[in-house]
C-alpha positions, 0 to 999 in steps of 0.5 A: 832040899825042899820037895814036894811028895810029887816032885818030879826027878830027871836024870841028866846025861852027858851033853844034855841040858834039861831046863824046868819049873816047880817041884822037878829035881834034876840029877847028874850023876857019875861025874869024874872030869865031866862038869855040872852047870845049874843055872837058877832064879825063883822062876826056873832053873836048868842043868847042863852035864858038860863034857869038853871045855871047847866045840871048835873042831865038833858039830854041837848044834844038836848037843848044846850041852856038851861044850863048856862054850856053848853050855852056859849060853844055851842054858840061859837062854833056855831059862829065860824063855821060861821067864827067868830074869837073866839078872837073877840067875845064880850059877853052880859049878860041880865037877871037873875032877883029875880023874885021869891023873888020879890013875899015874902021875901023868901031867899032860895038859891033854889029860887035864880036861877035868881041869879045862872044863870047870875054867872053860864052863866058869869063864862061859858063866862070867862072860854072860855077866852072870854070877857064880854063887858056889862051886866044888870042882877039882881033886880027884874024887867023882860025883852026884848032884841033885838040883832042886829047882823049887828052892835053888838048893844043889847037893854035891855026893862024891865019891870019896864019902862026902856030902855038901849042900851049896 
């Protein structure tokens, strides 16, 4: 991950999206079933910390990164109002863990929302006709991201120990 002494770092919560330019790193951190979505190009990029994979039954219009259907769309449009082209932005797609399951053996497809946000925010991604360059979703392991967007680079820490750049 390339950075300058100056970079700027910004912690990323739940339901936030947060979009930027430059030396900016932005970070999400403790996902379990949560997901991350990075959007980037040599322009700029953005971050969205999603929590449920659908708004039907919610009022989202002041968290737009909240909902795996609304996140991907807002981040982009973002992103190209900073003057990214829409054409050559990348996607990441951290997260989405079974952290629920992890406790029992319980598969109630109610607590595999883990599981629903990475398809919900993936199926999002596609149908903007964008490309998704890597992911690390699934198992049952929490995790950290950290987004540079002066070179795209995503670096993925989990729980269990591992560290993965993408």
């Amino acid at each position: 991950m390339r950075t300058a002494a100056l970079a700027l770092t910004f912690e990323i919560g739940p339901a936030e999206l947060r979009v930027g330019t430059g030396p900016t790193i932005l970070r999400c951190r403790g996902l379990g079933s949560c997901v991350c979505l990075t959007l980037w190009d040599s322009t700029a990029g953005g971050m969205a910390h999603v929590v449920l994979p659908d708004s039907a039954r919610y009022i989202w219009e002041h968290r737009p990164g909240m909902f795996a259907d609304r996140a991907p769309a807002a981040l982009c449009s973002a992103l190209v109002e900073l003057g990214a082209r829409r054409s050559r932005l990348q996607a990441t797609v951290v997260g989405g863990a079974a952290i629920f399951s992890a406790a029992g053996d319980n598969h109630l497809p109610a607590l595999e929302i883990g599981r629903r946000n990475a398809e919900a925010v993936a199926q999002a991604v596609r149908a903007l006709g964008l490309r998704i360059a890597a992911q690390d979703v699934g198992g049952t392991a929490g995790r950290s991201v950290d987004f540079s967007l002066l070179d795209g680079q995503v670096v993925v820490r989990s729980s269990a120990g591992g560290l993965r750049t993408l």
